[in-house]
C-alpha positions in Angstrom: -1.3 6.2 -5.2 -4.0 8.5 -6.0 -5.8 7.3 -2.3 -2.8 8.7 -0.9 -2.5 12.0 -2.6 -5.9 12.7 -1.7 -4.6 11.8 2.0 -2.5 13.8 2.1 -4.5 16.8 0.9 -6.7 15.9 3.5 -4.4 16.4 6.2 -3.2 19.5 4.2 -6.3 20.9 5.7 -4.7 21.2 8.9 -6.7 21.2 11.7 -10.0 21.9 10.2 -12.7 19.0 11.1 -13.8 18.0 7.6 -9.9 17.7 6.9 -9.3 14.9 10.0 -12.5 13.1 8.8 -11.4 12.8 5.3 -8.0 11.8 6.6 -9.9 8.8 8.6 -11.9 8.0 6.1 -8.4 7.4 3.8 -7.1 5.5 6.8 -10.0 3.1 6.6 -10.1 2.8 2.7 -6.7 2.5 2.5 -5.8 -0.6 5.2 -9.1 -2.2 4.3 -8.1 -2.1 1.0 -4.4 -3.2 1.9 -5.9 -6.3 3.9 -7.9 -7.3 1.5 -4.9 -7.5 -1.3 -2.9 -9.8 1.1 -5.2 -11.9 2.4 -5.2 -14.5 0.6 -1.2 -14.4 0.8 -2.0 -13.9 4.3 -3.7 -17.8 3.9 -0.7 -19.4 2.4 1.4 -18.1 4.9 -0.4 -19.4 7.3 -1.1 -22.9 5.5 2.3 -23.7 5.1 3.4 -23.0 9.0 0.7 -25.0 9.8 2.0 -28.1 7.7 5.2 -27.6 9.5 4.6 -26.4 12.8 0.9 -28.0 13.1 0.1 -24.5 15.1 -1.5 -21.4 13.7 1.2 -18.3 14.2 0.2 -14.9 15.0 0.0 -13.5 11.6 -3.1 -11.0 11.9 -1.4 -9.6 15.0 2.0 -8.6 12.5 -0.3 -6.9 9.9 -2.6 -5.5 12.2 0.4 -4.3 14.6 1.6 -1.5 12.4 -2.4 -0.3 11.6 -3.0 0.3 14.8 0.2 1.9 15.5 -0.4 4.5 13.0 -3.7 4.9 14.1 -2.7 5.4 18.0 -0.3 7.7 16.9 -3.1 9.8 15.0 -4.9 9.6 18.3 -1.5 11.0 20.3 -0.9 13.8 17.4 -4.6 15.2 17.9 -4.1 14.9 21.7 -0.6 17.1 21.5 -2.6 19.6 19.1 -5.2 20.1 21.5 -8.2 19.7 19.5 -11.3 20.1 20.7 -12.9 17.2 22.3 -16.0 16.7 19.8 -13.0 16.0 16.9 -11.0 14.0 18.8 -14.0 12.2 19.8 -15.2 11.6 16.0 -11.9 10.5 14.9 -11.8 8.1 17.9 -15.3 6.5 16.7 -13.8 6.0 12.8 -10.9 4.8 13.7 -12.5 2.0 15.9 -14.6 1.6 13.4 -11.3 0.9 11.1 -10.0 -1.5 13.8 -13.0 -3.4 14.0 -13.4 -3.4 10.4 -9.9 -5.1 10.1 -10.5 -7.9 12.6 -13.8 -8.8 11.1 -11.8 -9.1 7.6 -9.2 -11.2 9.4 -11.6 -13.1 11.2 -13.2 -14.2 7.2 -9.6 -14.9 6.5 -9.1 -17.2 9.5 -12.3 -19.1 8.8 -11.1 -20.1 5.2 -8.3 -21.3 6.7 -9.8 -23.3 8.5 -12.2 -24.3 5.6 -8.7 -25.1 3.9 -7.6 -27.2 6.5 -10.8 -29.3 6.6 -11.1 -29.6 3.1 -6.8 -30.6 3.0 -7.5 -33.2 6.0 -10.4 -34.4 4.1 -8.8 -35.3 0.9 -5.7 -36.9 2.9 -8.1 -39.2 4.6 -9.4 -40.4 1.4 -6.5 -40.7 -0.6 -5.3 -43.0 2.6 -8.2 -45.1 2.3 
């Protein structure tokens, strides 16, 4: 809660460049931090389609769908405003940053996953034998 009240003082600031870099920075704390609450939820989800489907759904693209939406739409909202091109520029760089920080966190989810699926196979091999 208190992440977002500080977001929202940030974009209080209006238009004002240290208030849209706080506001990315909050972006990036606050969906890293989300992602890395449900990943491991994330996991089971994904286990458990996979013991009934046998395929890997699209799971990272639904969480990451609505981050990137919100940040796209930050990116529309400071193109409306017409700021000027060095703060629309910055806030493009930390919000890729956020992007890229999101895949790489879904990427370590994917591979213990697939550490989980080994390790399953693994055991149901043996218990066969």
């Amino acid at each position: 809660m208190y992440l977002l009240y500080f977001d929202s003082f940030a974009v209080s600031l209006g238009g004002s460049f240290s208030g849209m870099i706080l506001h990315a920075i909050m972006l990036f704390i606050v969906m890293c931090v989300t992602i890395l609450i449900f990943r491991h939820a994330i996991a089971e989800i994904c286990l458990d389609q996979i013991k009934k489907q046998g395929t890997i759904p699209f799971i990272f693209l639904a969480v990451l769908f609505p981050f990137s939406c919100i940040l796209l739409g930050n990116v529309v909202i400071m193109m409306m405003m017409n700021f000027a091109f060095w703060v629309f520029a910055s806030i493009t760089i930390f919000e890729t940053i956020t992007i890229l920080s999101l895949l790489l966190i879904g990427g370590g989810t994917t591979y213990k996953i697939y550490t989980l699926i080994r390790i399953t196979k693994f055991k149901e091999t043996l218990e066969s034998l």
